[in-house]
C-alpha positions in Angstrom: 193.9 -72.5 -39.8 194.7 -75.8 -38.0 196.9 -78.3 -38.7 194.7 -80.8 -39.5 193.4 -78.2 -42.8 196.6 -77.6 -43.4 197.7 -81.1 -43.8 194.5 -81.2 -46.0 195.2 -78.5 -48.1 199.0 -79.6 -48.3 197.4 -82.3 -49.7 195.8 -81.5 -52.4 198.9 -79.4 -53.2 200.5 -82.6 -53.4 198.5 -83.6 -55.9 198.7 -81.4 -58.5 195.5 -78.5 -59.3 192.1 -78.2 -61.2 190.0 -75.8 -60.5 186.1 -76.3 -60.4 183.6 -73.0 -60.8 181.1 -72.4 -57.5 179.5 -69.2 -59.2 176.5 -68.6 -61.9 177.5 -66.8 -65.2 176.7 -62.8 -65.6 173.9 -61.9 -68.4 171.2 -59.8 -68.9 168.2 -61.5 -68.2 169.3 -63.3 -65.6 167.3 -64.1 -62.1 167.9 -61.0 -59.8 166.1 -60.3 -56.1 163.6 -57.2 -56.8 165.6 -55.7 -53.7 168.2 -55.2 -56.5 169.1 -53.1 -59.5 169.8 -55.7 -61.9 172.4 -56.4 -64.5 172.4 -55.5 -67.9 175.3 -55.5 -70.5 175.8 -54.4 -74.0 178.4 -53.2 -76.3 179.2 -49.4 -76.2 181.6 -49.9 -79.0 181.5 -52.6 -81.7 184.4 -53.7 -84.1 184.2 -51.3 -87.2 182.8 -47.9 -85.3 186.1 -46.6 -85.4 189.3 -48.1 -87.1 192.7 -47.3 -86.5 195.1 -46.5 -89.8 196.4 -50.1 -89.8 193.4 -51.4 -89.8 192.6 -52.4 -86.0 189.5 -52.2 -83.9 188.0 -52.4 -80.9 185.0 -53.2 -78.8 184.2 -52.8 -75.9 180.8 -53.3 -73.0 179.0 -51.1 -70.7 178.2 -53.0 -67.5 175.5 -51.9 -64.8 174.7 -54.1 -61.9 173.7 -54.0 -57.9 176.0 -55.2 -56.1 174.5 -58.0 -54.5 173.5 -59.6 -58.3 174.3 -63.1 -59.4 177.1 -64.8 -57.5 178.2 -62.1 -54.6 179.3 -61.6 -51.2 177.6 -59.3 -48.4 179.5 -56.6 -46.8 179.2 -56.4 -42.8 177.7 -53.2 -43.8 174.9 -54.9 -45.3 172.7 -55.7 -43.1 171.7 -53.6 -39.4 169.6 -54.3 -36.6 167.9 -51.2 -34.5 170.3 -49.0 -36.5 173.2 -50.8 -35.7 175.9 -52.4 -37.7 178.2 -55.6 -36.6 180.0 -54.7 -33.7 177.7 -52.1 -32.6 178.8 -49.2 -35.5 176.1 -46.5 -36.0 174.6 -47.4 -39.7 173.6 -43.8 -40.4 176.6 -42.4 -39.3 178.8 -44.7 -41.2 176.9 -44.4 -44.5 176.9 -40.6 -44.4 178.0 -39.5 -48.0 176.5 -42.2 -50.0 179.6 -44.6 -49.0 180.0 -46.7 -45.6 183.0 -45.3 -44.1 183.4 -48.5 -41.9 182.6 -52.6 -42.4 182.3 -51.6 -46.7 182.5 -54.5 -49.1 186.3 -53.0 -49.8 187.5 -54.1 -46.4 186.4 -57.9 -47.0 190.0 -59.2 -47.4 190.2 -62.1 -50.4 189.1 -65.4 -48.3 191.6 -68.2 -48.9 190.2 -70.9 -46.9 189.2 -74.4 -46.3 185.8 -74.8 -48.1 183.0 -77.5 -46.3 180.2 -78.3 -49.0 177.0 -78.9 -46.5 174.8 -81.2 -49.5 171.9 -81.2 -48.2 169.6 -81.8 -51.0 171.6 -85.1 -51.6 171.7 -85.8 -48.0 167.9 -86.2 -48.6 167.9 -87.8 -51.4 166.1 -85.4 -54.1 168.0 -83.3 -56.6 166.6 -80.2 -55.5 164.6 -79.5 -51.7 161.1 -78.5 -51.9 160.2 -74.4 -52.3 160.2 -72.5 -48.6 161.8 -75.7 -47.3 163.5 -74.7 -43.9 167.1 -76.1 -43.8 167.7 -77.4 -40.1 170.9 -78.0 -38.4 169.9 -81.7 -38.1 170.2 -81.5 -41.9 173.9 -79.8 -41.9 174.8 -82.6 -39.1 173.4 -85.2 -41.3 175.1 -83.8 -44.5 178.9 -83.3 -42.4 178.3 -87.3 -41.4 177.7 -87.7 -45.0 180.5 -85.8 -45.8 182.8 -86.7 -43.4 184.2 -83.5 -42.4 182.2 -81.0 -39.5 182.8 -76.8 -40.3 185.6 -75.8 -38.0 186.9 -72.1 -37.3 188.0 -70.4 -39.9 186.5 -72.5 -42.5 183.6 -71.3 -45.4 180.2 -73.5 -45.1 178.8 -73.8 -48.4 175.1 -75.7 -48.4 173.8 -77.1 -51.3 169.7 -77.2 -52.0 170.0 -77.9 -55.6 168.4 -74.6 -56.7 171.0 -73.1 -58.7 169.2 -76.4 -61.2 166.4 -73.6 -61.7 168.5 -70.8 -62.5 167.7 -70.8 -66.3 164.2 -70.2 -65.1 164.4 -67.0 -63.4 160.2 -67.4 -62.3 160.9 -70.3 -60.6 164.4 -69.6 -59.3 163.1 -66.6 -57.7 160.2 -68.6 -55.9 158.3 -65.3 -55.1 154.8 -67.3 -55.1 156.1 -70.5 -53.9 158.9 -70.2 -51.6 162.7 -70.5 -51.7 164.5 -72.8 -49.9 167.2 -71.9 -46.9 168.6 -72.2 -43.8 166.5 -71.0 -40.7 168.0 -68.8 -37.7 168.9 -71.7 -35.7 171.4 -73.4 -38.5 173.0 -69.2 -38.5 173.6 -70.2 -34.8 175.4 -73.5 -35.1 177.5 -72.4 -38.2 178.5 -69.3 -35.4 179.0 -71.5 -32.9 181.2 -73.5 -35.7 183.6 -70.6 -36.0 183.1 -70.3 -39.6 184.4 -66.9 -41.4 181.8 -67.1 -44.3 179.0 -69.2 -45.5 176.9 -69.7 -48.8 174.3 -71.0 -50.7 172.6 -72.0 -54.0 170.0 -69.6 -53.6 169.0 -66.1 -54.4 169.0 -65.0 -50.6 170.7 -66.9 -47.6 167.7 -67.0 -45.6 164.2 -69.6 -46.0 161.6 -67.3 -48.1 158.5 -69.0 -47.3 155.6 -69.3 -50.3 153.7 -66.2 -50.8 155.8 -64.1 -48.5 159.2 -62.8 -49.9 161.8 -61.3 -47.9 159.8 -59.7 -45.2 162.1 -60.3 -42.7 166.1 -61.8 -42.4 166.4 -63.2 -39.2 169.4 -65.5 -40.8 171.3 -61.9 -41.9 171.2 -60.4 -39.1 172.9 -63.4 -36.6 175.1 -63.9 -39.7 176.4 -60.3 -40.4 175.6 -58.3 -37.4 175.6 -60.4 -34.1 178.5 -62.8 -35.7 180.6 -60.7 -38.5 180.4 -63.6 -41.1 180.2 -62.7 -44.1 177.5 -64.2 -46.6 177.5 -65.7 -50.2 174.7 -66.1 -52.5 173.4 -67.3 -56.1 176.2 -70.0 -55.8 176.2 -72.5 -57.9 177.6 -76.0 -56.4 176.5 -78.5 -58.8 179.6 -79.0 -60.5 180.9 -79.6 -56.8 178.6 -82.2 -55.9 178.7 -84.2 -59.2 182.0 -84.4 -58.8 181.8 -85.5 -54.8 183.9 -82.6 -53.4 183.6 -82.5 -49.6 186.1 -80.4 -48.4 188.4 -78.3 -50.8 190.5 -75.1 -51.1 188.0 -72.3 -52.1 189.1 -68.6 -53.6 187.2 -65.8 -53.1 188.0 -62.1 -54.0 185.2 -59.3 -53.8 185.5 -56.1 -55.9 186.9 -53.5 -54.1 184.2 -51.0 -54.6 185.1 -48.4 -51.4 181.9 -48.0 -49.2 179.8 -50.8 -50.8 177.2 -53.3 -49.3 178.3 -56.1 -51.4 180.5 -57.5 -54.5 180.0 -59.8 -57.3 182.5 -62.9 -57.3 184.3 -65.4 -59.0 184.4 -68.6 -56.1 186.4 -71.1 -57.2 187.2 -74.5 -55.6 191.2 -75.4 -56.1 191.4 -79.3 -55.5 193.7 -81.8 -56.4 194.2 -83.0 -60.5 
């Protein structure tokens, strides 16, 4: 971290903390990539199906989920490229076993970092950018001016289309006949070249999905995770963020330690000053 986000963060120290929510609530139902087992939730026990002798009860859920559903973070093991994983590791010798021995979702160490929210829909002007839009890095360079603050190493880029808006609306959040929204190869490079340690968006996959064609390929995953190493966020939700004007903040992110996984729902949350 530099001293110029350190003074930053100091800052908002400084000024006393509130904490604003960057993720999309858990339920069953809720907008999932078909790539994914989805999530469902329901009570295995409910108060009354046993009581203890003073009278007490309990109840309790059984969860089931993929781990790259709702608001999550990719493992470097997610992603490989002619067989290869980020730094050149052998993907089917390091998934032999049914866990990744090397680059799993339990060696992505809690990211405590300066946060950079990339607005990019309200850089344009529109609450939310059209479906299969293609995010440019003219657009990040016009949203940092905006913002007043460029992604420097170490930082996490978040970039905001407005389509966590849809999320109620799993049809149209998913866009699988008219196109998602996202950043295209070229903006991967420049946030690389940037030096930043993770990057996210408002959307169910970190790439453009253009109308009609799903996820046939993921250029943006592949310079991301395996030519770079940085790690990826999705399903964020930064509305709350941008109502509120937050440009540059503390953000708090701590994956699931699931050994040997591909990916881990979070909790992101912006720290900033009261």
């Amino acid at each position: 971290m530099t001293d110029t986000q350190t003074s930053a963060l100091l800052a908002v120290l400084a000024k006393g903390l509130r904490t604003v929510e960057l993720g999309q609530p858990l339920f069953t139902g809720m907008p999932c990539s078909p790539n994914h087992p989805g999530f469902r939730m329901t009570l295995a026990r409910r108060h009354g199906d046993m009581r203890r002798p003073d009278g007490g009860s309990s109840s309790n859920e059984l969860i089931i989920t993929g781990g790259h559903v709702g608001t999550h973070i990719d493992a470097l093991a997610h992603v490989s490229h002619e067989g290869k994983l980020y730094g050149g590791v052998d993907a089917d010798a390091a998934q032999r076993g049914g866990v990744f021995t090397e680059l799993g979702v339990d060696q992505v160490p809690p990211l405590v970092a300066r946060a950079v929210l990339l607005d990019v829909a309200g850089t344009r002007g529109v609450d939310v950018l059209e479906p299969g839009y293609g995010v440019t890095v003219q657009d990040l360079q016009d949203a940092a001016e905006r913002a007043g603050v460029l992604p420097a190493p170490g930082d996490v880029a978040l970039v905001r289309t407005g389509w966590a808006r849809l999320f109620a609306d799993p049809e149209t959040y998913q866009g699988h006949l008219s196109g998602v929204p996202g950043v295209t190869e070229e903006v991967a490079e420049w946030l690389a070249g940037q030096g930043v340690v993770a990057t996210g968006a408002d959307t169910t996959a970190y790439e453009r999905i253009p109308p009609g064609e799903g996820h046939r390929t993921m250029p943006v995953h592949r310079v991301l995770l395996v030519e770079h190493g940085i790690y990826i966020m999705e399903h964020l939700n930064l509305e709350q963020a941008a109502d509120q004007g937050l440009t540059e903040f503390l953000i708090v992110v701590a994956p699931l330690r699931i050994v040997g996984g591909t990916g881990s729902p979070i909790r992101p949350i912006a720290v900033v000053g009261g």
